[in-house]
One Martini backbone bead per residue (centre of mass of N, CA, C, O) as a GRO file, in nm:
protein
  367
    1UNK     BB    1   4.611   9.888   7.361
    2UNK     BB    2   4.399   9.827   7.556
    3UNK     BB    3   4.089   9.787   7.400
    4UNK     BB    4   4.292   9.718   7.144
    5UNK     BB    5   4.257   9.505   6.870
    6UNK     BB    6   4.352   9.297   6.608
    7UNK     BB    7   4.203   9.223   6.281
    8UNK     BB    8   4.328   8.974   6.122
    9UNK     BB    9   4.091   8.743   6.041
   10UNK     BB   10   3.932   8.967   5.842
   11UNK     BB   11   4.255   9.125   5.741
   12UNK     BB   12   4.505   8.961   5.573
   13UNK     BB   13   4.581   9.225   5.420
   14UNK     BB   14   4.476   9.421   5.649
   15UNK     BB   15   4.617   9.451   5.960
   16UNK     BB   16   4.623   9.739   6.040
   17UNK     BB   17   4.366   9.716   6.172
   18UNK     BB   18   4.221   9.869   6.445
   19UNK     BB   19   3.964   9.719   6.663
   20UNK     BB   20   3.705   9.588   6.914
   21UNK     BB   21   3.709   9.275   7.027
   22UNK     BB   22   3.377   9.267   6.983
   23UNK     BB   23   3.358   9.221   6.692
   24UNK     BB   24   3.139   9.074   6.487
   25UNK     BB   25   3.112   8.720   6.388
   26UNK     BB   26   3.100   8.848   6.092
   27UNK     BB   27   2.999   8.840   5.724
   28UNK     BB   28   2.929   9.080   5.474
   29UNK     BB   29   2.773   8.993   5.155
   30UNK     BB   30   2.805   9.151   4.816
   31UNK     BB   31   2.657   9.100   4.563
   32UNK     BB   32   2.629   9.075   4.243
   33UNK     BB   33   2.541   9.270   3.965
   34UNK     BB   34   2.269   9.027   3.835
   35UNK     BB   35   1.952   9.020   3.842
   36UNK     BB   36   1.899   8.735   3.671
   37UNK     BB   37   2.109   8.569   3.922
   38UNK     BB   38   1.965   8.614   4.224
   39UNK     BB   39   1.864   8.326   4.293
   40UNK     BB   40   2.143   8.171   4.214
   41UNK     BB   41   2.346   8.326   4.444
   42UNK     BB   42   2.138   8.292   4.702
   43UNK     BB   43   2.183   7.970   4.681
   44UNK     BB   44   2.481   7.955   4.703
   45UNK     BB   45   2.508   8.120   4.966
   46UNK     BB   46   2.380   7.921   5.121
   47UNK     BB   47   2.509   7.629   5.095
   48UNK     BB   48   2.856   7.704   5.069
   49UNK     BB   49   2.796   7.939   5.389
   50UNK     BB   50   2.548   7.999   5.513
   51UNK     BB   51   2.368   8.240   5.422
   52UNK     BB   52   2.178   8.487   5.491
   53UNK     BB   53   1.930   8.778   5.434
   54UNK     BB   54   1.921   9.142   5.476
   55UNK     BB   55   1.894   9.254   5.181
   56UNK     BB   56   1.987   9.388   4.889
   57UNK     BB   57   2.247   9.236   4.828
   58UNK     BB   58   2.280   9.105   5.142
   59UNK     BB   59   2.440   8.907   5.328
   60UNK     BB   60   2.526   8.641   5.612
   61UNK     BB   61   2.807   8.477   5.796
   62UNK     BB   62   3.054   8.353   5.896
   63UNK     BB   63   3.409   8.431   5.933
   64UNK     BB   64   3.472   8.106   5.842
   65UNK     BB   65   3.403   8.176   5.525
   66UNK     BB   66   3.601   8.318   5.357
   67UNK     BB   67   3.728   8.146   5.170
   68UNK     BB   68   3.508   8.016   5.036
   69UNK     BB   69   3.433   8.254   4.883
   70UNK     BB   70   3.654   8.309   4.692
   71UNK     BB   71   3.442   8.099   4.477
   72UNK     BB   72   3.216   8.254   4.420
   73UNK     BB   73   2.977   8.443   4.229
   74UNK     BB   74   2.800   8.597   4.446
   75UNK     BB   75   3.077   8.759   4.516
   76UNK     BB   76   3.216   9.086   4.559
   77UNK     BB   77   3.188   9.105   4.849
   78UNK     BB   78   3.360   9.123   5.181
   79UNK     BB   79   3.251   9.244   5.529
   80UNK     BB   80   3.392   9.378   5.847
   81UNK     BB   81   3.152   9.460   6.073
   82UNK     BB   82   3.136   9.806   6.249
   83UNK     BB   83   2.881   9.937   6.196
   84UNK     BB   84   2.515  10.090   6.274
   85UNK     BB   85   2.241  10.267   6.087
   86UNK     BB   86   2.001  10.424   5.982
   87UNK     BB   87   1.919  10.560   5.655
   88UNK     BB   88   1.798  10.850   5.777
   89UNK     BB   89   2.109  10.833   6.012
   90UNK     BB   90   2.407  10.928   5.929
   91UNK     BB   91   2.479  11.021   6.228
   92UNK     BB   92   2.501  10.775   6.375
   93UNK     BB   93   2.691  10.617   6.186
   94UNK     BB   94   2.920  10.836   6.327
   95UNK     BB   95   2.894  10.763   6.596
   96UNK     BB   96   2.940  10.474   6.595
   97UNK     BB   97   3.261  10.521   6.509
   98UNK     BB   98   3.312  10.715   6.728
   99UNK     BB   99   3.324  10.487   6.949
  100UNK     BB  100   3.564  10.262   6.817
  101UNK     BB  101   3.850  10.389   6.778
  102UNK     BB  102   3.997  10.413   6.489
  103UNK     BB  103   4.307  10.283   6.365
  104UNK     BB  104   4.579  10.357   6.117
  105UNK     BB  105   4.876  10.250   5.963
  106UNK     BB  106   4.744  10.330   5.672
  107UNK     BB  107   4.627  10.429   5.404
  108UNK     BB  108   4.274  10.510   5.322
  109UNK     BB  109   3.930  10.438   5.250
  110UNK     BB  110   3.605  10.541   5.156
  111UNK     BB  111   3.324  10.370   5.033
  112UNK     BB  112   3.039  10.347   4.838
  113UNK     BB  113   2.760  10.071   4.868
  114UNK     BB  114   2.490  10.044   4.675
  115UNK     BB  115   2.223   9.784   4.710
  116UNK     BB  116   1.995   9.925   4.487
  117UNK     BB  117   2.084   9.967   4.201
  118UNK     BB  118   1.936   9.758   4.054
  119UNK     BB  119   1.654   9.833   4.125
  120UNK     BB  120   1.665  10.178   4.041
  121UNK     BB  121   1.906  10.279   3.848
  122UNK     BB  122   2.041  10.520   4.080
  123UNK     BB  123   1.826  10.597   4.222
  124UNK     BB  124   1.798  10.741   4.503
  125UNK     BB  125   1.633  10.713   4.809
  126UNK     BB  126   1.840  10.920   4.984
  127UNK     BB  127   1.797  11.259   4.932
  128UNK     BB  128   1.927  11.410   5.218
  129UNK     BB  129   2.210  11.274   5.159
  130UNK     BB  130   2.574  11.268   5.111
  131UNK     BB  131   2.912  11.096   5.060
  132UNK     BB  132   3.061  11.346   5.105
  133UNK     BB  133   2.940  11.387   5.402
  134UNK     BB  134   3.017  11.092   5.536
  135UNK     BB  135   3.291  11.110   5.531
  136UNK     BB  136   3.388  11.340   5.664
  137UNK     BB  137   3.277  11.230   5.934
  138UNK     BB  138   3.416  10.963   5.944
  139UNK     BB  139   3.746  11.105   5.915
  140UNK     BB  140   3.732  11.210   6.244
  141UNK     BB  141   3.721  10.889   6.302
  142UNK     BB  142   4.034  10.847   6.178
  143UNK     BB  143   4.321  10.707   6.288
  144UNK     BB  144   4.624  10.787   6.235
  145UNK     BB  145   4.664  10.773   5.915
  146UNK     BB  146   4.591  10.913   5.594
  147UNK     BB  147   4.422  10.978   5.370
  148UNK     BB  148   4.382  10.832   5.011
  149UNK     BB  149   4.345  11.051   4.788
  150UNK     BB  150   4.309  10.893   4.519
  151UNK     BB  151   4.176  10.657   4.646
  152UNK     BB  152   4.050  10.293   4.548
  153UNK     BB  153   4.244  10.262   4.279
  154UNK     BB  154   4.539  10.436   4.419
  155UNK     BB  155   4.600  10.323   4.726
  156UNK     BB  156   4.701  10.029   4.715
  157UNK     BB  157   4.734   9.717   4.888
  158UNK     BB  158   4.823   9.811   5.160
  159UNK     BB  159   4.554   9.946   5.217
  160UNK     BB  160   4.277  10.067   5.407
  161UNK     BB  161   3.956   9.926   5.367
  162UNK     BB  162   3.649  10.136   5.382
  163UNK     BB  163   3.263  10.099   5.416
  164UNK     BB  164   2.963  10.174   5.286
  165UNK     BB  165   2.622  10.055   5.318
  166UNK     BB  166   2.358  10.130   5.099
  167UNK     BB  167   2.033  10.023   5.226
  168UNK     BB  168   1.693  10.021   5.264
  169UNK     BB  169   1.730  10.077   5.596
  170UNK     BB  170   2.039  10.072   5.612
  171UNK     BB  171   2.407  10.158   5.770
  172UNK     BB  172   2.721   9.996   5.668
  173UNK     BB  173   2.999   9.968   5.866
  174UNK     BB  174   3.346   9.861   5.736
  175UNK     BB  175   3.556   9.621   5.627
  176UNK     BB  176   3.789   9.494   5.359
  177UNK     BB  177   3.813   9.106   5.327
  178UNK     BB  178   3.701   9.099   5.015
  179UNK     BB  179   3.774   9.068   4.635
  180UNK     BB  180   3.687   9.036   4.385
  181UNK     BB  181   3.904   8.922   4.054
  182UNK     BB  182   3.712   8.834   3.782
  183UNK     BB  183   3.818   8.692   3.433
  184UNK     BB  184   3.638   8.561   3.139
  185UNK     BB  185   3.792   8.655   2.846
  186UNK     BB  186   3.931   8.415   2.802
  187UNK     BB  187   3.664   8.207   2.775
  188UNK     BB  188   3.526   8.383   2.573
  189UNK     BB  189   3.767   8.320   2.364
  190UNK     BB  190   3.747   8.049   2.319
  191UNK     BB  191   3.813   7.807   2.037
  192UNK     BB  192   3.523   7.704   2.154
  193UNK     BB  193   3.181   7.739   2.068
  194UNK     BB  194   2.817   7.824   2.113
  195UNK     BB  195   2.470   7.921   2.184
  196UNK     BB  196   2.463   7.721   2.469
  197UNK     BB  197   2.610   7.818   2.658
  198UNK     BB  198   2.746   7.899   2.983
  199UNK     BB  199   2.816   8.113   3.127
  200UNK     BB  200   3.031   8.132   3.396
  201UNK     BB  201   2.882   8.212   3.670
  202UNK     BB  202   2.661   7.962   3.611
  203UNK     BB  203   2.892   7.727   3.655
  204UNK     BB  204   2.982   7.779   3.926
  205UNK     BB  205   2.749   7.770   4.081
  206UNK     BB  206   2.676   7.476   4.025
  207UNK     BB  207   2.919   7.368   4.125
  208UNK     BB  208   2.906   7.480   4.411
  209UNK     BB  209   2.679   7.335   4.480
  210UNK     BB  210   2.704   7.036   4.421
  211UNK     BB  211   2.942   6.988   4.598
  212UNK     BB  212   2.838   7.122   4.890
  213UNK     BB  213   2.599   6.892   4.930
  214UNK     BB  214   2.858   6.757   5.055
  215UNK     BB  215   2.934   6.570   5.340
  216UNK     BB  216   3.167   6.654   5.236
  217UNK     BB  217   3.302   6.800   4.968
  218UNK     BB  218   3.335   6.723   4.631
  219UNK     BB  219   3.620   6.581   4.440
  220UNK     BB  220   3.392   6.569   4.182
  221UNK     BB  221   3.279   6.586   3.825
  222UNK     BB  222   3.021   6.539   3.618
  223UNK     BB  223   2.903   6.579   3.262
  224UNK     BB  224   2.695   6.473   3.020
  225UNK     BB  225   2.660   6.788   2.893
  226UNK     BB  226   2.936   6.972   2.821
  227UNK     BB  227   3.034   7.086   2.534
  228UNK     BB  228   3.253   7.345   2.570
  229UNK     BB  229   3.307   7.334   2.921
  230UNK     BB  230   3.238   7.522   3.169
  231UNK     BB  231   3.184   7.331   3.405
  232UNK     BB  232   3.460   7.198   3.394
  233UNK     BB  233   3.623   7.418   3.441
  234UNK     BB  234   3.502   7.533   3.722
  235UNK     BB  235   3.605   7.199   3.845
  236UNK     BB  236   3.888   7.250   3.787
  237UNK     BB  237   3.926   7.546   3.947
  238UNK     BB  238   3.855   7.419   4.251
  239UNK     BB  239   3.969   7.120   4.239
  240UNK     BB  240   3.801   6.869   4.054
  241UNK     BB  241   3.768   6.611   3.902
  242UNK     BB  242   3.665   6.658   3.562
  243UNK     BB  243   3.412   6.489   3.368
  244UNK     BB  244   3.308   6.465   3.040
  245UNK     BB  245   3.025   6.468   2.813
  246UNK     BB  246   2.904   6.379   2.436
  247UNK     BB  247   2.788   6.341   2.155
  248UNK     BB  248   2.920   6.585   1.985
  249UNK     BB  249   3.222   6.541   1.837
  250UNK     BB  250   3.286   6.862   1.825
  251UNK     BB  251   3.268   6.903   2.097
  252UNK     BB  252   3.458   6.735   2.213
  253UNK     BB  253   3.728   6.862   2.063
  254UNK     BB  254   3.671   7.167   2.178
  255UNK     BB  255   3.685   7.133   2.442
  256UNK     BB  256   3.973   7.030   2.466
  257UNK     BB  257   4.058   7.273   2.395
  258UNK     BB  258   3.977   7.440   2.589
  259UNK     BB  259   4.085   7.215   2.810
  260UNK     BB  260   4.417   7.230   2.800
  261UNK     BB  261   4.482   7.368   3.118
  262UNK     BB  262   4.279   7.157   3.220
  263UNK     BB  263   4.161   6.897   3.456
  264UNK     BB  264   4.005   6.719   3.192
  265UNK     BB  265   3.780   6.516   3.088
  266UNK     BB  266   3.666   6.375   2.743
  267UNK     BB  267   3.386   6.241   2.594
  268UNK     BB  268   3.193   6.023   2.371
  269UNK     BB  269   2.852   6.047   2.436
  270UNK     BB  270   2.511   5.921   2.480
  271UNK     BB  271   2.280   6.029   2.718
  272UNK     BB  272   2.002   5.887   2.609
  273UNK     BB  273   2.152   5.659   2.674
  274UNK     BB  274   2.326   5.394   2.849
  275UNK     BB  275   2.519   5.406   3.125
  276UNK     BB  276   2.796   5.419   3.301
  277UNK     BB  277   2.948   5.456   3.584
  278UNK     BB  278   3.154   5.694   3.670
  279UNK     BB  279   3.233   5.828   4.010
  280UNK     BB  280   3.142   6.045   4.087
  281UNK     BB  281   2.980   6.270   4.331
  282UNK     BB  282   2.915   6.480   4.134
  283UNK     BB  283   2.657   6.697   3.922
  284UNK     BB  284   2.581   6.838   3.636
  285UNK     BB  285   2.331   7.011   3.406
  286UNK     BB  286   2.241   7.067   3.097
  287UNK     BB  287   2.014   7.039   2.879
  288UNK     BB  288   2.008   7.031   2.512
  289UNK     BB  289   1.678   7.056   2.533
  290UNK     BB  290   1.434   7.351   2.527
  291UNK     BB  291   1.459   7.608   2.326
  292UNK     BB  292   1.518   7.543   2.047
  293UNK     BB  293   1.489   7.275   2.048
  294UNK     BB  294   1.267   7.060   2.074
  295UNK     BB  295   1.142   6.788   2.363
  296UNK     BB  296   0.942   6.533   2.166
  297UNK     BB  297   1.105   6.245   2.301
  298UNK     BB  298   1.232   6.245   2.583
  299UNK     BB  299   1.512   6.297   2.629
  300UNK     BB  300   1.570   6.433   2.929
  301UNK     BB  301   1.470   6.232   3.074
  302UNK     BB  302   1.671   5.991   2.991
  303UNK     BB  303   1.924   6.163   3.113
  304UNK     BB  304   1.831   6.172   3.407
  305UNK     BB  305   1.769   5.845   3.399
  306UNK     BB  306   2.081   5.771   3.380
  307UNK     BB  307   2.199   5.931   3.569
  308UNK     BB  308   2.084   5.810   3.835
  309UNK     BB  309   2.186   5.484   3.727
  310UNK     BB  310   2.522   5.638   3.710
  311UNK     BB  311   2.473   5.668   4.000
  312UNK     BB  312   2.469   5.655   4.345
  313UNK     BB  313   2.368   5.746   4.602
  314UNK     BB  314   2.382   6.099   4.687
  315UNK     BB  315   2.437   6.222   4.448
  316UNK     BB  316   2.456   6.587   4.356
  317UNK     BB  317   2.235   6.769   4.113
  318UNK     BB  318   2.276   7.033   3.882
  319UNK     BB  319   1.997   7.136   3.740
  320UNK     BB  320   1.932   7.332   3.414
  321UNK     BB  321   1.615   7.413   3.344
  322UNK     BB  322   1.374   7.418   3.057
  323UNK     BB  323   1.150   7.239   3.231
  324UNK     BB  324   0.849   7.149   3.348
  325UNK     BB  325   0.880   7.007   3.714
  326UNK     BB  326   0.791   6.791   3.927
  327UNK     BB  327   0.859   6.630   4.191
  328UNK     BB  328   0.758   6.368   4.115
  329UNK     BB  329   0.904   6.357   3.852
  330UNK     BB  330   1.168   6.320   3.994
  331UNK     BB  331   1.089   6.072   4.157
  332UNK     BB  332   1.049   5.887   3.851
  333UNK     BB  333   1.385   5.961   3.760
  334UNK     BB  334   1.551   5.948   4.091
  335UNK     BB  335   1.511   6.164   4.297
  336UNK     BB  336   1.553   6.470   4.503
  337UNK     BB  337   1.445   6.800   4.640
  338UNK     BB  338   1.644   7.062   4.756
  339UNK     BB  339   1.673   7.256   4.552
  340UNK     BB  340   1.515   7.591   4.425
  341UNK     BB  341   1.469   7.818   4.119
  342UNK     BB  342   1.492   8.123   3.957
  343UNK     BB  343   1.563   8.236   3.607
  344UNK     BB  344   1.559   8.513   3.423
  345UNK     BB  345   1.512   8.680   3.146
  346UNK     BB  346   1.739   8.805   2.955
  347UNK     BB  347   2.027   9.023   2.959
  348UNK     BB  348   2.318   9.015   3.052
  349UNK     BB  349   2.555   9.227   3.119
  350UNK     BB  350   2.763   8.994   3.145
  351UNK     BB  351   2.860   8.813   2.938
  352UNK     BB  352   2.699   8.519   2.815
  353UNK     BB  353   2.400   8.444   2.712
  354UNK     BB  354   2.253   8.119   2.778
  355UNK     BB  355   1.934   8.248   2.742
  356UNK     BB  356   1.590   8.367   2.674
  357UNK     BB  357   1.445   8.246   2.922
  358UNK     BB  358   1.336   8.076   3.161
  359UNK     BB  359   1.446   7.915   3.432
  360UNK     BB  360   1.563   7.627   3.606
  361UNK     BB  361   1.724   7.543   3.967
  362UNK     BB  362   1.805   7.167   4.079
  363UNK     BB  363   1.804   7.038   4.322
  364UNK     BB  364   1.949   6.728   4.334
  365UNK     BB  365   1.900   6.353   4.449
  366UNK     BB  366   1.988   6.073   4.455
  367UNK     BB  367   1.801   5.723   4.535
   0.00000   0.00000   0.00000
């Protein structure tokens, strides 16, 4: 194979592509399409695989971080980067593939993923040139077997699939080492549901970001206010031991039939009064006052620290809150702040919007 050698560490699917050993041990990940919880995916993904931000959705983690991937609602691709140049010199990103001496063993595609999307509305910020004229170019540096005509919807799994992410800046060519294909319409279409309910997105990342935050991760999860379920089902979905409770018998019945296919306890409890420790390792928490109706009598301050007196100390919760809270109140609740985001208010793209106005996300710590 000369200086060519199995690039299979980053494509255990299409271990077929072959390419130089030289390769950085890196891995690009093109965060979902969601601009409104785009600063609590940035947070997934920064605790879960320690990504930084390279550009407009796009991050970068080490590549043994694939697996982690696989599991988190930020991640929409992952790419094994192979070459890049300015966004201004597609001719360049052309020689850049050209130096690589690529060869496929089975049919190909190459796909364009805009990276400005969601910030342009799709208009172009490059339109000096075009991607029907950049793949015709990097088709000429892939050898081995030829294009799958048919595109990458029609290439069959087979197929090795490269990628062009065309950001702010740059132009990186890459190959496809994982793509989400996650369907949340059977959990849409639940048995029970409410006005409160929250996103499915926004409950993995809460579980994800919550569990990630001890070494090792956590393998359980208590919810004080679980509602219809949905972050018990992502708790139970990561593989989780995970119960929750509300005050509400009315949703703990239903709840129960939500999660009747998955391993999750529930139980009817006031999370505003005292109570027993769980044994839970993280906590997730949305409290329940503060959109619809208002938290006049310190509801949830009481929540808060009701949970942190029946939690360890170094436990860590992830809370979605609407009430503006200082660090130092969150330390008079029983807490210390690790990290903290911002979801901006509007309609969600895909899934059920949970919320009207702008949120905040609160990685605590119990004292």
């Amino acid at each position: 194979m000369n200086k060519l050698a199995k690039f299979s560490l980053l494509l255990a699917s299409t271990t077929c592509l072959v390419v130089p050993p030289t390769a950085p041990p890196k891995l690009l990940i093109v965060s979902q399409e969601r601009s409104r919880y785009e600063a609590l995916f940035a947070l997934e993904l920064q605790v879960c695989v320690e990504a930084t931000r390279l550009d407009t959705m796009l991050h970068e983690c080490a590549n043994n971080q694939l697996d982690a991937l696989r599991g988190l609602s930020a991640c929409r691709l992952a790419v094994a980067p192979l070459a890049e140049a300015s966004v201004d010199d597609p001719a360049g990103l052309v020689a850049a593939v050209g130096a690589l001496d690529l060869e496929a063993a089975t049919p190909w595609t190459v796909e364009h993923v805009p990276l400005w999307s969601t910030l342009t509305g799709g208009r172009r910020a490059h339109a000096d040139w075009r991607f029907t004229g950049l793949s015709l170019g990097l088709a000429r540096h892939i050898r081995g077997a030829p294009p799958a005509l048919g595109g990458a919807s029609n290439a069959g799994p087979g197929a090795t699939r490269f990628v062009v992410l065309e950001g702010d800046e740059t132009l990186r060519f890459g190959s496809v080492a994982y793509e989400a294909a996650r369907d949340d319409g059977a959990w849409n279409a639940r048995p029970y549901t409410f006005a409160g309910a929250l996103d499915p997105a926004v409950a993995r990342a809460l579980v994800n970001v919550a569990a990630d935050c001890r070494d090792p991760p956590a393998a359980s999860l208590f919810d004080p206010c679980c509602g219809s379920g949905t972050t018990l089902r992502a708790a139970a979905a990561r593989g989780l031991r995970a119960a929750g409770a509300d005050r509400d018998a009315k949703a703990v019945a239903g709840a129960s039939k939500n999660l009747a296919a998955y391993d999750a306890d529930v139980f009817e409890r006031d999370g505003s009064l005292p109570f027993p420790a769980h044994g839970a390792e993280c906590c997730v928490l949305n409290p329940p006052w503060g959109e619809k109706v208002r938290d006049d009598f310190g509801a949830n301050d009481r929540i808060l620290a009701n949970l942190a007196a029946a939690s360890e100390p170094g436990t860590p919760v992830a809370l979605l809150d609407r009430e503006p809270r200082s660090d130092a109140a969150f330390v008079r609740l029983g807490y210390d702040v690790l990290h903290a985001c911002e979801i901006f208010p509007g309609k969600a793209n895909r899934g059920k919007a949970s919320f009207a106005g702008a949120a905040r996300v609160s990685v605590l710590r119990v004292r």
